[in-house]
matplotlib code that plots the C-alpha trace (Angstrom):
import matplotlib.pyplot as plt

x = [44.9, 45.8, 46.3, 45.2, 47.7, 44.4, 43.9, 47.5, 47.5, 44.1, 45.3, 48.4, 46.0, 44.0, 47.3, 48.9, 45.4, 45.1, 48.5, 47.4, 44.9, 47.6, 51.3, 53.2, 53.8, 49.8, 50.7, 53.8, 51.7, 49.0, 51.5, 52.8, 49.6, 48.8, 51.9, 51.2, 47.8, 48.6, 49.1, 50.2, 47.8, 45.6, 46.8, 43.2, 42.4, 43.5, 39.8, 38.6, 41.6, 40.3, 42.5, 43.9, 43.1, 44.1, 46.8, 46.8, 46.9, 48.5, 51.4, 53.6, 57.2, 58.8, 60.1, 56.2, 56.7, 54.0, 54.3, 52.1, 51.6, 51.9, 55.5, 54.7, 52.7, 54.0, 55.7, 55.0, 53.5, 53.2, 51.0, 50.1, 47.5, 48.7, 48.4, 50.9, 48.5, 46.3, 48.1, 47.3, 49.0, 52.3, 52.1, 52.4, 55.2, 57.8, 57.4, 56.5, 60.3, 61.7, 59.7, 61.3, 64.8, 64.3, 62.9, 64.1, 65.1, 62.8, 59.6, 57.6, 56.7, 54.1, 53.5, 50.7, 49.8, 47.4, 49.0, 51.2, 55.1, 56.6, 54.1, 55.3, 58.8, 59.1, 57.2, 59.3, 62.8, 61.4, 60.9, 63.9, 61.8, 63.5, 61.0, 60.4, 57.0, 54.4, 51.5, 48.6, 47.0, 43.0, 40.4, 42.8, 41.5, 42.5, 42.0, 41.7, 40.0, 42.3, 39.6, 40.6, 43.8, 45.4, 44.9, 47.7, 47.2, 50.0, 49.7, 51.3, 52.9, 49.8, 48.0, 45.8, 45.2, 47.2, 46.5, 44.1, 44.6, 42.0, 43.7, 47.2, 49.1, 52.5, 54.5, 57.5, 57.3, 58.2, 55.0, 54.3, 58.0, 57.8, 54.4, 56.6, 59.7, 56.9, 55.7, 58.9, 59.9, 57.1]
y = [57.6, 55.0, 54.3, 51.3, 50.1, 50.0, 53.8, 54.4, 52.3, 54.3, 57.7, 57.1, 55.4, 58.8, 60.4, 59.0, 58.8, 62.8, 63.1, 62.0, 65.2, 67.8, 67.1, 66.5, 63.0, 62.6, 64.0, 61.6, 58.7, 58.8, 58.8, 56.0, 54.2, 54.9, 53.5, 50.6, 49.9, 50.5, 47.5, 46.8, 47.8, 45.5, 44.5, 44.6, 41.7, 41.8, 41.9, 44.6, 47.4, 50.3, 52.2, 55.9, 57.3, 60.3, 61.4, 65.1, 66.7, 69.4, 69.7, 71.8, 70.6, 71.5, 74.9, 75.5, 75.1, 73.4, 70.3, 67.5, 64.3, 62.6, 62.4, 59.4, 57.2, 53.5, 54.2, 52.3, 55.6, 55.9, 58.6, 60.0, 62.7, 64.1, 66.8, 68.4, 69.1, 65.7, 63.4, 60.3, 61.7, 61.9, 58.8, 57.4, 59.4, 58.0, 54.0, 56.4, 57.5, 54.5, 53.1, 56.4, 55.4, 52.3, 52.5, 56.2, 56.2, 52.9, 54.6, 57.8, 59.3, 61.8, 62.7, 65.5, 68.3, 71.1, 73.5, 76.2, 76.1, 77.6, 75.4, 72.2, 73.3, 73.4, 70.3, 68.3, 69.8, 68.9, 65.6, 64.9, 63.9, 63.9, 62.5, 65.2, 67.6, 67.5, 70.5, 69.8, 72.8, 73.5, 73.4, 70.9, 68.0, 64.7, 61.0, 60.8, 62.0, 64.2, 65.1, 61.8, 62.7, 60.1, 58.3, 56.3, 55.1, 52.4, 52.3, 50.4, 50.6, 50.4, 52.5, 50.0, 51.2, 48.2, 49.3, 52.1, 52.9, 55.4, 55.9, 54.8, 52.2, 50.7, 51.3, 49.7, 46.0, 43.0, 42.0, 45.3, 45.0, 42.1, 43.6, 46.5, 44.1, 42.3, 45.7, 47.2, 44.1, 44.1]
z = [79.0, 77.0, 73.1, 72.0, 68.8, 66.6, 67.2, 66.5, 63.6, 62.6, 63.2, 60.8, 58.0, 58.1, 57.7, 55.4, 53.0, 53.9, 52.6, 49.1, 48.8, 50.7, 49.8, 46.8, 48.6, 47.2, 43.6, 43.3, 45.3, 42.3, 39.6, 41.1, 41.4, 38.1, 36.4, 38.7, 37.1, 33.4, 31.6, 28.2, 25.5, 23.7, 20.0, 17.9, 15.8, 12.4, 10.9, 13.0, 12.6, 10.7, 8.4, 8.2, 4.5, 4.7, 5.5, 4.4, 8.3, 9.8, 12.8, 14.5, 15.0, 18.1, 16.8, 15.7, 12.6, 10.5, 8.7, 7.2, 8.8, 5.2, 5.2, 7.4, 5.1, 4.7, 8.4, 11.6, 13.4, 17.3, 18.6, 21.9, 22.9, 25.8, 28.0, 30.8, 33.2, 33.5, 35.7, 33.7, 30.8, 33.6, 34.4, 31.2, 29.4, 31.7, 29.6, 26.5, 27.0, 27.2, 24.2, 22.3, 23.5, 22.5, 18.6, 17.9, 14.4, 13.2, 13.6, 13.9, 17.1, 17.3, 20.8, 20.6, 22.5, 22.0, 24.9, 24.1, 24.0, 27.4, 29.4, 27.7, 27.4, 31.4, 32.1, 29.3, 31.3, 34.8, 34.0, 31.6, 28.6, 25.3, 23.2, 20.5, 21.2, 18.3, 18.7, 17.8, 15.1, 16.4, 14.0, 11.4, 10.5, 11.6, 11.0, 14.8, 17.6, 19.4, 22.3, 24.1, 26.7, 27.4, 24.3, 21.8, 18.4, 16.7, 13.0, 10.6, 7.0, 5.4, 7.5, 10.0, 13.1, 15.2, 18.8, 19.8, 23.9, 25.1, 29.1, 29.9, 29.5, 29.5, 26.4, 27.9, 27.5, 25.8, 24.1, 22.9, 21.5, 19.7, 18.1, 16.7, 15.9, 13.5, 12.5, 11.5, 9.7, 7.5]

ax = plt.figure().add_subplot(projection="3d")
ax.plot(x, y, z, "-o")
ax.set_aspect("equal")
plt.show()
């Protein structure tokens, strides 16, 4: 009996799209696609941005200990609700890396969890992030809504809410640079 190229061709379609449900080839394949499909986030207009008020909220620091989210008023903040586990969130840190490297120093990075410390811990070594780890404290208030995972908020000096990404995105680009260049400056 013979195989026609078409079934051959079919056969290793099925396959490979199997593959994606089965093997870490899948879980790797999906990150992948993800980071393919996240585009740079969308600046909001200048008459629409909301503010932050208050300031007065709780954190843990990477050794757990608590601090308040205050000591960034009249900062440009950058924060990210993330979560280990959900692949999305993966996808994204890598470009959330890069735009640490990259303005470490000239900004404040809150990239937020609300997982527990050895979980986090192993998934930030296997994956060679540096970026620091900021828990998130159940129950405290916030000026945000932390239920959304993935989700990113850049804020301004004065406390506008400049970008708001609910999903991923690309954190890792010229045109969001230039936005925090101008931001910085200010």
């Amino acid at each position: 009996m013979k195989i026609s190229k078409k079934t051959i061709l079919n056969i290793v379609l099925i396959l490979f799209i199997l593959s994606f449900f089965v093997t870490p080839l899948g879980h790797y394949g999906k990150i992948f696609l993800n980071r393919i499909l996240a585009f740079s986030p969308t600046v909001i207009e200048q008459s629409q941005r909301q503010v932050i008020t208050d300031y007065d909220w709780k954190l843990k620091d990477e050794e757990w200990n608590i601090f308040n989210f205050e000591k960034s008023k009249g900062n440009v903040v950058f924060i990210n609700l993330w979560a280990s586990w959900r692949l999305p969130s993966e996808a994204e840190l890598g470009s959330i890396q890069e735009l640490y490297d990259q303005y470490k120093g000239k900004m404040d990075f809150y990239i937020i969890t609300n997982e527990n410390r050895p979980p986090v811990e192993a998934f930030m070594e296997e994956h060679g992030f540096t970026f620091p780890v900021t828990y998130l404290i159940i129950g405290e208030k916030m000026p945000i809504d932390p239920q959304k995972v993935p989700s990113s908020y850049l804020i301004d000096r004065s406390g506008h809410i400049v970008i708001h990404q609910k999903g991923i995105a690309d954190w890792s680009n010229r045109k969001l640079y230039k936005v925090l260049d101008t931001l910085i400056e200010e």
